[in-house]
DOBAVEX-861184 format. One line per field, with one value per residue (C-alpha): residue number from 1; z, y, x. Coordinates in steps of 0.5 Angstrom, whole numbers, plus 2048, in hexadecimal, padded with zeros to 3 digits. Layout:
% DOBAVEX-861184
i = (NUM,...)
up = (Z,...)
north = (Y,...)
east = (X,...)
***
This chain:
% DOBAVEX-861184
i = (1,2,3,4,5,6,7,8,9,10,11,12,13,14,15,16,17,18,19,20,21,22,23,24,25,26,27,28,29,30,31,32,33,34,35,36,37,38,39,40,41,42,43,44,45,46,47,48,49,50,51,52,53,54,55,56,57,58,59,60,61,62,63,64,65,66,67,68,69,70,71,72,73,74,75,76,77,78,79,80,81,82,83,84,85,86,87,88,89,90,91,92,93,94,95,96,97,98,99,100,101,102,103,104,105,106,107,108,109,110,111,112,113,114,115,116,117,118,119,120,121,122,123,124,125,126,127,128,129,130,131,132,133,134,135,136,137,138,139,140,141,142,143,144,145,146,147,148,149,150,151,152,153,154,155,156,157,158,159,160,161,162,163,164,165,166,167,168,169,170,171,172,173,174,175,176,177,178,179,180,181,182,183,184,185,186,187,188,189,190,191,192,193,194,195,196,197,198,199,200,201,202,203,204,205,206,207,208,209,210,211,212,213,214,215,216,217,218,219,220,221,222,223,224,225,226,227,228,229,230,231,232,233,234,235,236,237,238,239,240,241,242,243,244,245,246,247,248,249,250,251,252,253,254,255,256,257,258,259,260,261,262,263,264,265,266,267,268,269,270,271,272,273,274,275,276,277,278,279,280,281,282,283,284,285,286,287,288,289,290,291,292,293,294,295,296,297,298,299,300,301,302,303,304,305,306,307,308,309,310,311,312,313,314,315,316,317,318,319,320,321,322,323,324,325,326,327,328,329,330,331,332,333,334,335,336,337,338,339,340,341,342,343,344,345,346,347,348,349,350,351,352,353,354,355,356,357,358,359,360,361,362,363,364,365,366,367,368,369,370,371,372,373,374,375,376,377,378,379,380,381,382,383,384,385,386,387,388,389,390,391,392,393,394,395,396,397,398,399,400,401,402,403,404,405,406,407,408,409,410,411,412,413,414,415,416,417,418,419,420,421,422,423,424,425,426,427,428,429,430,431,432,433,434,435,436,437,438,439,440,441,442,443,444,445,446,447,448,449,450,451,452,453,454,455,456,457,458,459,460,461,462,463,464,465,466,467,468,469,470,471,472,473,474,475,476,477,478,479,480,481,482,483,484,485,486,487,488,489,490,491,492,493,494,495,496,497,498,499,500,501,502,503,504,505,506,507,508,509,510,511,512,513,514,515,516,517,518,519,520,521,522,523,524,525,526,527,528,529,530,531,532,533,534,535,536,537,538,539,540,541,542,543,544,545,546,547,548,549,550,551,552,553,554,555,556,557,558,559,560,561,562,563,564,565,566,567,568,569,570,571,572,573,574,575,576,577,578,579,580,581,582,583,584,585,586,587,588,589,590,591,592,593,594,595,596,597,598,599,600,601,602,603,604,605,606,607,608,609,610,611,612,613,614,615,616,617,618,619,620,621,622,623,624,625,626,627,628,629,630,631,632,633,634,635,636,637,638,639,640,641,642,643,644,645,646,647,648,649,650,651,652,653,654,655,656,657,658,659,660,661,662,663,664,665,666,667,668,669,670,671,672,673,674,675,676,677,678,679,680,681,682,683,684,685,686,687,688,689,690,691,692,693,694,695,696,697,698,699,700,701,702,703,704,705,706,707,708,709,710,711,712,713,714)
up = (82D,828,829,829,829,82A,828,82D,834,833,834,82F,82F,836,835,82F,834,839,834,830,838,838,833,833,83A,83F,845,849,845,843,849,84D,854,852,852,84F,84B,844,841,83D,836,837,834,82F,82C,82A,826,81E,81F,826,829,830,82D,834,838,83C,838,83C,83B,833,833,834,832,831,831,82F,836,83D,83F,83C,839,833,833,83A,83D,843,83D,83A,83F,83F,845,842,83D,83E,839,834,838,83F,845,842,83A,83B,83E,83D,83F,845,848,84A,84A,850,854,853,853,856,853,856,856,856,852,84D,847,844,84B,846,841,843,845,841,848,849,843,845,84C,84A,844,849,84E,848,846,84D,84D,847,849,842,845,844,83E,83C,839,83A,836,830,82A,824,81E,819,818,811,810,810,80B,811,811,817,819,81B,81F,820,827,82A,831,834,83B,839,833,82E,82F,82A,82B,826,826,822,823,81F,821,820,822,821,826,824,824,820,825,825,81F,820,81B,81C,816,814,815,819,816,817,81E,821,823,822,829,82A,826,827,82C,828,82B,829,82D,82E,833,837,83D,83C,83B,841,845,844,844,848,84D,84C,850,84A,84E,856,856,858,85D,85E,85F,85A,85D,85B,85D,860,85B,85D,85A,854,852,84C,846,846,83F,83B,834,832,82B,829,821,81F,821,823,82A,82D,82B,82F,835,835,833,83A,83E,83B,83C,843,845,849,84E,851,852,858,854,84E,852,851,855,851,852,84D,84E,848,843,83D,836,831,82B,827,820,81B,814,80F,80A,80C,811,816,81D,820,823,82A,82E,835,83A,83B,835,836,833,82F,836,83A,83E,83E,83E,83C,834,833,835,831,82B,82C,82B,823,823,822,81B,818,819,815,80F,80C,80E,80A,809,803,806,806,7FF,7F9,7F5,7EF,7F1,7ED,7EB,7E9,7EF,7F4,7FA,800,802,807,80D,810,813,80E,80B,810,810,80A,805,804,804,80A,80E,80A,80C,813,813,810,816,81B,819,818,81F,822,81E,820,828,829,825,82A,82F,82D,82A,824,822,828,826,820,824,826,81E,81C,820,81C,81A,812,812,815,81C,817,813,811,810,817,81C,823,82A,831,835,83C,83E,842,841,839,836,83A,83B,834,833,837,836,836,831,82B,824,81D,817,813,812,815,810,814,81C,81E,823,826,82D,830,832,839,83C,842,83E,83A,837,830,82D,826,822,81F,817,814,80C,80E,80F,816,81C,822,826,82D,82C,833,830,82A,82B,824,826,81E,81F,81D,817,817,816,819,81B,819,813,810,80C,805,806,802,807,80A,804,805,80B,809,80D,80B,808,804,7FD,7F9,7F3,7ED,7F3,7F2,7F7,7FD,802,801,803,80A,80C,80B,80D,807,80C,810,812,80E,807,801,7FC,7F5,7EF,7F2,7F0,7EB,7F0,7F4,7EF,7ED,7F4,7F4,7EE,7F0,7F5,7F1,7ED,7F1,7F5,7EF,7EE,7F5,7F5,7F0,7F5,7FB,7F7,7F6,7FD,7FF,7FA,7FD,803,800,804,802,800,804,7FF,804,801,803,80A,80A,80B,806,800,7FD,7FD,7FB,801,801,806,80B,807,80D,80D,813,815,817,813,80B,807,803,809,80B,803,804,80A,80F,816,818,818,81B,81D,822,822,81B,81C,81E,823,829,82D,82C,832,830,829,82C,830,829,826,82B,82A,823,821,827,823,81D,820,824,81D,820,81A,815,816,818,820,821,81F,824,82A,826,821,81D,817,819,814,811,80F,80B,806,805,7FD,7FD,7F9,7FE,803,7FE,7FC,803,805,7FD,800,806,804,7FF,803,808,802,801,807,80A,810,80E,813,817,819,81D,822,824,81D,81C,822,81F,819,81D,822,81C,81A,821,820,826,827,826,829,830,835,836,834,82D,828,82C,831,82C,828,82E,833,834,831,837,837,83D,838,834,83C,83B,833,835,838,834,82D,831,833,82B,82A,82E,831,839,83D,841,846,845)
north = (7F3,7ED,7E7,7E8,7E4,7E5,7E2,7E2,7E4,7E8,7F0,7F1,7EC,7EE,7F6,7F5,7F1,7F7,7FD,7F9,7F8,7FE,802,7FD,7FB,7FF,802,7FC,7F7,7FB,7FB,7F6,7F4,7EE,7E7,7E3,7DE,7DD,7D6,7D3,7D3,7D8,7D6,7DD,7D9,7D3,7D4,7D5,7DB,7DF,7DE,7E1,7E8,7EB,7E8,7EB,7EF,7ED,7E6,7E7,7E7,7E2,7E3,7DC,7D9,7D3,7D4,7D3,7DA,7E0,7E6,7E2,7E3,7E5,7DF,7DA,7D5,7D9,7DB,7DB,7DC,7E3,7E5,7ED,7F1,7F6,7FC,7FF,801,806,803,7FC,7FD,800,806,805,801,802,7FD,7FF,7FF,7F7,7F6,7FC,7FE,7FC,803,802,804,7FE,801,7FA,7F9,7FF,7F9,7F4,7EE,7E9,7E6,7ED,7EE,7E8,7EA,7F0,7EE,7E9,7EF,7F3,7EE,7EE,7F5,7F5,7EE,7EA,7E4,7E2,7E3,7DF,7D8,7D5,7CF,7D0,7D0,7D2,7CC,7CF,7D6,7D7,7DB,7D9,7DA,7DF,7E3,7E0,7DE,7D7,7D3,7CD,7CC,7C6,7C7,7C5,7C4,7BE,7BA,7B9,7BD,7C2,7C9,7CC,7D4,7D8,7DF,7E7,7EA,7E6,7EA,7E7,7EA,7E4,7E8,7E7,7E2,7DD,7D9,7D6,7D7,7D0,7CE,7C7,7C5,7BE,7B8,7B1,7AF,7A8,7A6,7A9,7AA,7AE,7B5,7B9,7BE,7C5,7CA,7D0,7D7,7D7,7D0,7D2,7D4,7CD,7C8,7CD,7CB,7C4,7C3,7CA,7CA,7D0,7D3,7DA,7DF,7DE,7E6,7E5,7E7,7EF,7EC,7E7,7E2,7DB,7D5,7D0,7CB,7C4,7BE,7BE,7BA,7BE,7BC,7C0,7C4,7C4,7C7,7CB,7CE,7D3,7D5,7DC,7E4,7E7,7EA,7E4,7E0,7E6,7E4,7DD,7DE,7E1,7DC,7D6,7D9,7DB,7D6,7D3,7D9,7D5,7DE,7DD,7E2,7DE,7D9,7D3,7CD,7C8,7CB,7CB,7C9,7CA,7CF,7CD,7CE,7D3,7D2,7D8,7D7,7DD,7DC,7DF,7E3,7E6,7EC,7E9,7EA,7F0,7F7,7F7,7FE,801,800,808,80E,814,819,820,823,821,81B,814,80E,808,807,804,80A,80F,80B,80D,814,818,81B,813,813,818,817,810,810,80C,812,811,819,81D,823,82A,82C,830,82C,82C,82A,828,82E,831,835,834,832,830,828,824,825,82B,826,820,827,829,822,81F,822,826,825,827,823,81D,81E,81E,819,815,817,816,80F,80D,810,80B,806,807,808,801,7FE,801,7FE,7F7,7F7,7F4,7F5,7F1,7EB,7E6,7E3,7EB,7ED,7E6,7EA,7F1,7F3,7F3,7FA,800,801,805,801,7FE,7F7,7F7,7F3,7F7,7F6,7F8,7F5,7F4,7F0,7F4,7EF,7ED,7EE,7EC,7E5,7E4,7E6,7E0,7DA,7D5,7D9,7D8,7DB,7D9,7DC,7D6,7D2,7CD,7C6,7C1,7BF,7B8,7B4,7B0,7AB,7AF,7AB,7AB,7A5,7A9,7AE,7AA,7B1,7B2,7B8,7BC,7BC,7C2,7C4,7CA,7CD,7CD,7C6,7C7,7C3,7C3,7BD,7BB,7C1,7C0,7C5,7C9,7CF,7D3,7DA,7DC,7E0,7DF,7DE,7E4,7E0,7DE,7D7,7D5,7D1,7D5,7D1,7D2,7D3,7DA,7DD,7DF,7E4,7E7,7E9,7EB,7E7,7E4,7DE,7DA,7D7,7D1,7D5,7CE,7C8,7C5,7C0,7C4,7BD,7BD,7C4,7C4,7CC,7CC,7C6,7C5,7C5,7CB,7D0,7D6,7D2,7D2,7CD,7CD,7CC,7D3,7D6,7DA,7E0,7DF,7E0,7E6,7E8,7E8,7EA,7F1,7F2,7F1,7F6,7FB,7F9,7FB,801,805,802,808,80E,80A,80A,811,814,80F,813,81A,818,814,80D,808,801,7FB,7F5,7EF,7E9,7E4,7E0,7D9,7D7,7DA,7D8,7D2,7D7,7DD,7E1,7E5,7EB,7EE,7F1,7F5,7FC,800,7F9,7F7,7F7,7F3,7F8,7F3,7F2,7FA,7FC,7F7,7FB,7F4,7F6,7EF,7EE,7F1,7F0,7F2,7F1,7F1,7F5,7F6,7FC,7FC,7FF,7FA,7FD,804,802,7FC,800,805,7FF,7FC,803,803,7FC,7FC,803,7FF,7F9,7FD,802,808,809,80B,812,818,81A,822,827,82B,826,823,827,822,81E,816,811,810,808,808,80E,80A,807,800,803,808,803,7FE,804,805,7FD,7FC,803,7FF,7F9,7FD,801,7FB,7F7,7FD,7FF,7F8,7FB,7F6,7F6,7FB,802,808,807,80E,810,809,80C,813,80F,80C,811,817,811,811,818,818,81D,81A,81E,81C,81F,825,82A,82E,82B,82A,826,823,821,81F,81D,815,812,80D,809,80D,813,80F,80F,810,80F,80B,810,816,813,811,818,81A,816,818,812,811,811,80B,80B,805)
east = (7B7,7B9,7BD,7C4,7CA,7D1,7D6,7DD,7DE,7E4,7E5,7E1,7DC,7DA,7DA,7D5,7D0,7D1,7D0,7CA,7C6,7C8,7C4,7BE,7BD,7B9,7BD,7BB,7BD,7C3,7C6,7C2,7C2,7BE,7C3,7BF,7C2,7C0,7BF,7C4,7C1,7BB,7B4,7B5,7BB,7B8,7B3,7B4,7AE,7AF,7A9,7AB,7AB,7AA,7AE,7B3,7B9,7BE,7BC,7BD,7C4,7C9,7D1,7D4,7DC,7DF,7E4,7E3,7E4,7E3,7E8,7E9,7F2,7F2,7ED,7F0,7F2,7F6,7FA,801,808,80A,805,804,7FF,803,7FE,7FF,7FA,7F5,7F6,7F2,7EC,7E5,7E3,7DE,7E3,7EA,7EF,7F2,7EC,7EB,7F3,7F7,7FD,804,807,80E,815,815,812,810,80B,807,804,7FF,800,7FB,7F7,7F5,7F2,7EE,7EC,7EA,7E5,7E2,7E0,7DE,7D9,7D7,7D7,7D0,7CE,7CF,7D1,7CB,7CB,7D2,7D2,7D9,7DB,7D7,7DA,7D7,7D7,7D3,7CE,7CA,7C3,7BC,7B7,7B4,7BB,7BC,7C3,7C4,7CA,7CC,7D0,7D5,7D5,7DC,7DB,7D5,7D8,7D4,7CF,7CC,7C8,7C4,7C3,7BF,7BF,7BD,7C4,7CB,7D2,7D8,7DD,7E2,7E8,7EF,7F2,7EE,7F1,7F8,7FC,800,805,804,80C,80A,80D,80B,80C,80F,808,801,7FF,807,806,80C,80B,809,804,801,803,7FC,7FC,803,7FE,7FB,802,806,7FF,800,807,80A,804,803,7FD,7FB,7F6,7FA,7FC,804,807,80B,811,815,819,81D,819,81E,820,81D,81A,814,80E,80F,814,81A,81A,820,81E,819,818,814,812,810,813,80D,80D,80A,810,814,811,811,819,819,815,819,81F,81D,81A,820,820,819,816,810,80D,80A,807,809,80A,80F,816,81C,823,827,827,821,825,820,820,81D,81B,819,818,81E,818,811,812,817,818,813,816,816,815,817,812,812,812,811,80B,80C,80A,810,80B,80F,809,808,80A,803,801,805,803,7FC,7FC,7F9,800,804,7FE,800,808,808,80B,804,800,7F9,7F7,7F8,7FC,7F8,7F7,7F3,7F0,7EA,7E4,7DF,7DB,7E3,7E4,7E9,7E9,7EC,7EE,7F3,7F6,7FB,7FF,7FF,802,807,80A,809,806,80E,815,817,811,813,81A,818,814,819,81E,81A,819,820,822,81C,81F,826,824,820,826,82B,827,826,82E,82C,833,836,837,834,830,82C,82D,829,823,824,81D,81C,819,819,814,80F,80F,808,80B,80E,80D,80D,80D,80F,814,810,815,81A,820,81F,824,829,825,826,82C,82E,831,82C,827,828,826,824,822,81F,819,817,815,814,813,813,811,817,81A,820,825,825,822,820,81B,816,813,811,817,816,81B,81B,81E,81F,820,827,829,829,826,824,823,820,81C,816,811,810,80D,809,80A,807,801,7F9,7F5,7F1,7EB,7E4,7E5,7DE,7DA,7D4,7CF,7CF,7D8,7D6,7D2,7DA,7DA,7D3,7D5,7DC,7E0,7E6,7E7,7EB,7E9,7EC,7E8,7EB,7E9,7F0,7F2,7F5,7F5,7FD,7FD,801,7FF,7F7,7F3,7EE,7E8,7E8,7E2,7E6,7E7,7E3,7E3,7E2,7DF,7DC,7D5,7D5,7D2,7D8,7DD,7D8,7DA,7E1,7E3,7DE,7E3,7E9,7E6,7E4,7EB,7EF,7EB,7EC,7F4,7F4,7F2,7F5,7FD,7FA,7F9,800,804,802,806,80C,809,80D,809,80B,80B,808,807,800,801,804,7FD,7FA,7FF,7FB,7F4,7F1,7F1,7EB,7EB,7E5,7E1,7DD,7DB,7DE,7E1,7DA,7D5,7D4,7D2,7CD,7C9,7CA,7C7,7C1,7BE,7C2,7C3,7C6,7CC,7D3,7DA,7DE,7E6,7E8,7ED,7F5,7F6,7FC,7F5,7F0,7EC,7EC,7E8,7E3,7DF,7DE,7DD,7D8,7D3,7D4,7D1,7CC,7CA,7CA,7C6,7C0,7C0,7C3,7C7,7C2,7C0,7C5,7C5,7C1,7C7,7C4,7C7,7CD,7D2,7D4,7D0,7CF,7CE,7C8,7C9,7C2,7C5,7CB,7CC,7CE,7D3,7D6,7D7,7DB,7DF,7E2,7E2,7E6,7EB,7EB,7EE,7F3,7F6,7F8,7FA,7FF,802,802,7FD,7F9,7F3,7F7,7F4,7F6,7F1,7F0,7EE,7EA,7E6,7E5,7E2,7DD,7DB,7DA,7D5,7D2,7D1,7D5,7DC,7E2,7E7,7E7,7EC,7E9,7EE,7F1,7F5,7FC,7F9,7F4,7FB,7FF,7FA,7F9,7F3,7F0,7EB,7E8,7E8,7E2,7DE,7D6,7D7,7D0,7CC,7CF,7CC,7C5,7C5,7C6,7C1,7BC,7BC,7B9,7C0,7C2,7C6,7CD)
***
């Protein structure tokens, strides 16, 4: 077994280490009753050429974080009082291990109580690496400063270790998965001004550090399990400030939830745990951009399937049938065409016929939609009052360059609708730091200033709810390795002076920076090329079905560079590497999906396929219907096509990133060889039924299987 690092310990991060023991362990180390502890940095890991090739498998893994705590969003410090997980109970876990048997289900009539509260999320993956014992194998405060590649092909990663200043680590490994996600970069806009003092900033903060600031200023204690009664604590004195303002920047679904949390936070509810108490109400105010995409949809907590079922609205978005009714499906209906040898054939889909591939299909189509539409805004009452009509999303639900999200919130919108939340559609140009003046608080305030000359002043906490880059946050060396692995970055091809840009840093790990070599600007200009060549058949394929294409401009951050996407085959792999016979290198995580755990743990099997050569020939028909991928047979060509259509097709609907999961799963288990119809029944359950990540149970097992591989037991 080789030496293998990975890069997270976030859902991802961890199902990856699991599934790759999985398939290169024994059965007793696979599921080892041995605790032994494995040393901090094993001897394997330190030297340049492994020289301990016969050392145990399980010490030949490390899975690495910069937190304290692992599951990435949903680690301890991330935590907040009312932070819920957009999936309900049986739609966020893996599928060896229900949710509910590590923290059982509260059944009761509130419909909101069906999503996860976060500390949940938290407790159960801490007893699902208890479960397969890979805390030996985690390393927690590890933050990676900067990777390059050896001369021997080996990787090389420098480390900071946080919990000792100062003290630095160097790792060589064979093997290098990053599973760093898409929500490890704040996106933070740079709207401070100067302040009164140095050691005095204003007081702004991401969303990603409330859990953080509501620890230290609210008491908040995050992974204490609330209590089944709600009541009001008695008002009584605090040794915490009292707050009075808040403002909170961005229209995700983050920042409905801090509007919520703010504006409730004088009811003082047990449930959110936290031990100052509030007197008075905390005026909000929430601030959302005039342009972009605006405010997010937010959808009832319940909706109801085909079949008559009321579930869990994530639930009811993860069925076949919600693919096949967006309007920017991407399948060509079902037709004859002239194939190369001039006979005709059949291509396509029967249902991209049925429903888009006609006019009365694309009416239908279009007056579901509309009926969505006009059921969430009566929900919302948008048209109440012009405060509610500020928060009207910009464009239709299914629309690809929507925001969506789901009111888990029992009360949402009658918080907002009260007095003391205010709403803005402006931009914010500065926020400084200032001294109130009351005598009696010597804290620093923020005075906030919007586009439209107003200003909100004696602000106690600016909260950006604005999202993340979606990046990888770390240095490689040369800068021009990122592009040879196909991650995104950003590229100041002309070398301009950009230190008085206040939205990008000139030194940060995801930049490049001219004068390019001539092989970078080779590199980049060939994917434009390809780009503009596979646009031609991706618009085909869209107007098949009447997509209407959503014109989605550059991310603020992004505006003063040259925005380079993943360029990554299956969103894992770098098709250069692939081509060269290279097995060394994965991702996990570069995608958007509202059902993230049902497409991890195809991933995980996928890339541990990869790493350990188990996609190099087809499985034995005679075991496994389906062809699987045979990466050694695939051209370099054939993989940039599919990476360039990718990236197109995101470009042109506004998807971006965005998959539809289940088709997404389909794609990777046909490449396993694997089955991926999965609910057991014909076409009307297929269609309907809810794709859980149970549904994926024994994926392992069953791809060894179809490999001849000698069966081990999880």
């Amino acid at each position: 077994m080789g030496r293998i690092v990975i890069v997270g310990a976030g859902l991802y991060g961890l199902i990856a280490a699991k599934t790759y023991l999985q398939l290169v362990a024994s059965d007793e180390t696979t599921k080892s009753t041995d605790t032994d502890e494995i040393t901090e940095i094993p001897t394997c890991f330190t030297e340049s050429i492994d020289a301990s090739p016969a050392a145990s498998s399980e010490s030949r893994l490390l899975v690495i974080d910069s937190a304290s705590d692992i599951g990435g969003t949903w680690a301890k410090e991330r935590l907040y009082p009312n932070l819920l997980s957009q999936n309900s109970y049986g739609l966020y876990e893996f599928s060896d291990l229900p949710l509910s048997d590590v923290v059982p289900e509260e059944h009761t009539d509130d419909a909101h109580n069906q999503f996860i509260a976060g500390w949940k999320i938290n407790r159960y993956l801490r007893a699902w690496v208890e479960k397969w014992q890979l805390e030996k194998h985690i390393r927690l405060n590890w933050t990676v400063d900067n990777i390059s590649r050896l001369e021997t092909k080996e990787w090389k990663l420098n480390i900071s270790v946080s919990s000792a200043p100062g003290r630095r680590i160097t790792i060589v490994c064979d093997k290098l998965v990053l599973a760093t996600g898409l929500t490890s970069v704040p996106n933070m806009p740079d709207t401070t001004g100067p302040s009164i003092a140095s050691d005095n900033p204003a007081p702004v903060i991401h969303a990603k550090d409330v859990g953080d600031w509501a620890r230290e200023h609210l008491g908040y204690q995050p992974l204490k399990a609330p209590e089944p009664e709600t009541f009001r604590i008695p008002v009584k004195s605090s040794p915490y400030p009292q707050l009075r303002s808040v403002a909170i920047y961005g229209g995700a679904k983050s920042s409905f939830d801090l509007v919520h949390f703010f504006a409730t936070l004088h009811r003082n509810d047990s449930k959110l745990h936290l031990k100052s108490t509030q007197k008075d109400l905390v005026q909000v105010h929430w601030i959302i951009r005039d342009r972009g995409v605006g405010p997010a949809w937010m959808v009832p907590p319940m909706s109801t399937l085909p079949n008559g079922d009321t579930v869990a609205s994530d639930k009811a978005a993860s069925s076949r049938l919600l693919t096949h009714l967006t309007p920017c499906c991407y399948e060509t209906p079902k037709r004859l065409s002239l194939g190369p040898s001039r006979g005709l054939h059949w291509e396509g889909s029967w249902l991209a016929r049925l429903f888009h591939g006609n006019p009365i299909g694309r009416w239908w189509i279009r007056w579901l939609w509309r009926s969505i539409d006009k059921g969430l805004e009566d929900t919302a009452q948008y048209s109440s009052d012009p405060k509610m009509e500020k928060l009207r999303p910009e464009y239709s639900v299914v629309s690809c360059a929507s925001g969506i999200g789901i009111a888990n919130q029992g009360d949402l919108w009658e918080t907002i609708r009260l007095p003391h939340v205010n709403v803005y559609r402006s931009t914010i140009t500065d926020i400084v730091a200032t001294r109130p003046e009351r005598s009696t608080d010597s804290s620093t305030k923020a005075s906030v200033h919007l586009a439209d000359s107003n200003c909100i002043d004696e602000v106690d906490l600016v909260i950006h709810a604005t999202g993340y880059k979606p990046i990888v946050p770390i240095r490689f060396e040369p800068a021009s390795l990122r592009l040879d692995l196909g991650l995104s970055a950003l590229v100041n091809s002309r070398d301009e002076d950009i230190r008085g840009n206040r939205e990008i840093p000139a030194e940060t790990p995801e930049t490049i920076n001219g004068p390019l070599e001539a092989t970078v600007n080779d590199r980049i200009q060939h994917w434009e090329d390809l780009d503009r060549q596979s646009e031609v058949m991706v618009r085909k394929t869209l107007n098949a079905t009447r997509c209407a294409l959503t014109d989605r401009s550059p991310p603020s951050w992004a505006e003063s560079y040259k925005l380079v996407p993943y360029r990554l085959f299956r969103r894992m792999v770098a098709s250069e590497l692939v081509a060269q016979g290279d097995r060394s290198f994965a991702t996990l995580g570069v995608i958007l999906s509202s059902t993230i755990a049902v497409v991890a743990e195809v991933q995980a099997l996928w890339v541990a396929a990869f790493l350990t050569g188990g996609l190099e020939s087809p499985v034995d028909i005679n075991s496994t219907p389906n062809q699987a991928l045979s990466l050694g047979s695939l051209s370099l060509e054939a993989m940039e096509n599919a990476i360039s259509e990718d990236v197109v097709l995101g470009s042109l609907t506004g998807t971006g990133l965005e998959v539809e999961a289940i088709q997404y799963n389909d794609m990777l288990l046909r490449d396993l060889g694997l089955n991926p119809h999965r609910l057991g029944g014909g076409l009307y359950t297929e269609l309907t039924g809810v794709y859980r990540p149970s549904v994926y149970a024994g994926i392992v097992e069953e791809w060894k299987r179809s490999r001849g591989l000698t069966e081990k037991k999880p």
